[in-house]
C-alpha positions as a Markdown table, in Angstrom:
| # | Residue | x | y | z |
|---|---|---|---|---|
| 1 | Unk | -8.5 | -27.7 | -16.8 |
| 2 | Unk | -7.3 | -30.3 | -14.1 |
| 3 | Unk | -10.0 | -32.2 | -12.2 |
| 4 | Unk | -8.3 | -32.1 | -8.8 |
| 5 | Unk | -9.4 | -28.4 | -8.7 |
| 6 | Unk | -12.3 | -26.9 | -6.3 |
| 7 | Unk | -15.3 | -26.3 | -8.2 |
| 8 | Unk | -15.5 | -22.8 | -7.1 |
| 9 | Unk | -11.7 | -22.5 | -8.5 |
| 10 | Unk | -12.9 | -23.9 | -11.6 |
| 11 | Unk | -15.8 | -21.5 | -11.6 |
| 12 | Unk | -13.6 | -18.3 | -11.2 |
| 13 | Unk | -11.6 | -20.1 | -13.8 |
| 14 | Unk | -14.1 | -20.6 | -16.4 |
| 15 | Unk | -15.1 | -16.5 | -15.9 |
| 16 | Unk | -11.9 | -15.3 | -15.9 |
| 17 | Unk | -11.5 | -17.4 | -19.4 |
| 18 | Unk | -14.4 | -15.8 | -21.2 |
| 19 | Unk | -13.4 | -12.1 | -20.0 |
| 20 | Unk | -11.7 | -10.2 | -23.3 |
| 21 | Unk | -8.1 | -10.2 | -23.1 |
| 22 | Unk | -7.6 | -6.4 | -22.5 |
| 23 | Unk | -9.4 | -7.1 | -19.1 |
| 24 | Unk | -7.6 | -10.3 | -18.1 |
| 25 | Unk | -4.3 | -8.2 | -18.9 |
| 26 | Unk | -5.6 | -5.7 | -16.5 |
| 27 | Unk | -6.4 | -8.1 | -13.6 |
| 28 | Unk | -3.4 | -10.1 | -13.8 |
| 29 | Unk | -1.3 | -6.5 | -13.9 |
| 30 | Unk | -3.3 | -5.9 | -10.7 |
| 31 | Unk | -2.5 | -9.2 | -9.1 |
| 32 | Unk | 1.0 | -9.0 | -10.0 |
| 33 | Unk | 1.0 | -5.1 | -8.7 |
| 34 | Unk | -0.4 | -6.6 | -5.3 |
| 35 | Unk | 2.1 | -9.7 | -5.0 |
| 36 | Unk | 4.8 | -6.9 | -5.3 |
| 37 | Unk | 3.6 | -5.2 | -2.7 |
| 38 | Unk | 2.8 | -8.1 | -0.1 |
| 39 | Unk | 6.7 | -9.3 | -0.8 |
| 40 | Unk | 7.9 | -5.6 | -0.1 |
| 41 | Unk | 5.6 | -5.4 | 3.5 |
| 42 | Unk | 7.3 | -9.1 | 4.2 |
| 43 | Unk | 10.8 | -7.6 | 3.8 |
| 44 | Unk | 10.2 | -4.2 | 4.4 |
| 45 | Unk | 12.5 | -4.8 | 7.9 |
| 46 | Unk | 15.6 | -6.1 | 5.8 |
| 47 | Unk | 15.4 | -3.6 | 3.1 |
| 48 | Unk | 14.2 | -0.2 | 4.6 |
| 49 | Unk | 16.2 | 2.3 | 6.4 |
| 50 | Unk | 15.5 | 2.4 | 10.2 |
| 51 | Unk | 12.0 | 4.4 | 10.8 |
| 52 | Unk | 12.0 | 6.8 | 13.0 |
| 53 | Unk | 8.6 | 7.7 | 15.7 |
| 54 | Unk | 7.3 | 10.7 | 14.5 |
| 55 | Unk | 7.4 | 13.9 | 16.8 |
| 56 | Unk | 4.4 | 14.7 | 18.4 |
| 57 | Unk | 2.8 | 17.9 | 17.7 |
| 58 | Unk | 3.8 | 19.7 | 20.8 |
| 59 | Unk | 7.0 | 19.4 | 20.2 |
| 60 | Unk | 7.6 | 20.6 | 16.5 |
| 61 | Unk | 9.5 | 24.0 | 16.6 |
| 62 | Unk | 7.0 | 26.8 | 16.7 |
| 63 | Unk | 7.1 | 28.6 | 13.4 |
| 64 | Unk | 6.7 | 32.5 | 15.2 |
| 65 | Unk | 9.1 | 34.0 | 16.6 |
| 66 | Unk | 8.7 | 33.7 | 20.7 |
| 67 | Unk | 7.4 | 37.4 | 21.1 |
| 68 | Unk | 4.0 | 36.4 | 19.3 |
| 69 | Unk | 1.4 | 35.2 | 21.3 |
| 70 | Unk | 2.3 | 36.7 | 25.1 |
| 71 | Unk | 0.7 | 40.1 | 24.3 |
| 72 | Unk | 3.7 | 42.1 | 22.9 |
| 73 | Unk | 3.9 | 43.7 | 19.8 |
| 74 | Unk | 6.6 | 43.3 | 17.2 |
């Protein structure tokens, strides 16, 4: 392990080291799922279609027909 490294670094090193290799497969699958993600949220603007503001509930169509809800019957 190089010298020029933090202690702390070391540290985290040394544990990760010891872990059994079915775990250390897991976390660096999880760090690699999360660097995916961070690069997708950095680029998301270049690669995504155009998002939209979403209605507000006031103005979603009503689902009744416009009878309902004044007093009249159907």
């Amino acid at each position: 392990m190089p010298s020029d490294l933090p202690e702390d670094v070391r540290e985290l090193i040394s544990h990760f080291a010891e872990l059994p290799e079915e775990d250390r497969a897991r976390i660096l699958a999880l760090v690699r799922g999360l660097s995916l993600c961070r690069t997708v949220e950095l680029y998301r603007g270049r690669w995504a279609a155009p998002r939209f503001a979403r209605a507000s509930p006031s103005r979603w169509p009503s689902q009744y027909p416009a009878s309902r809800g004044n007093g009249t019957t159907d």
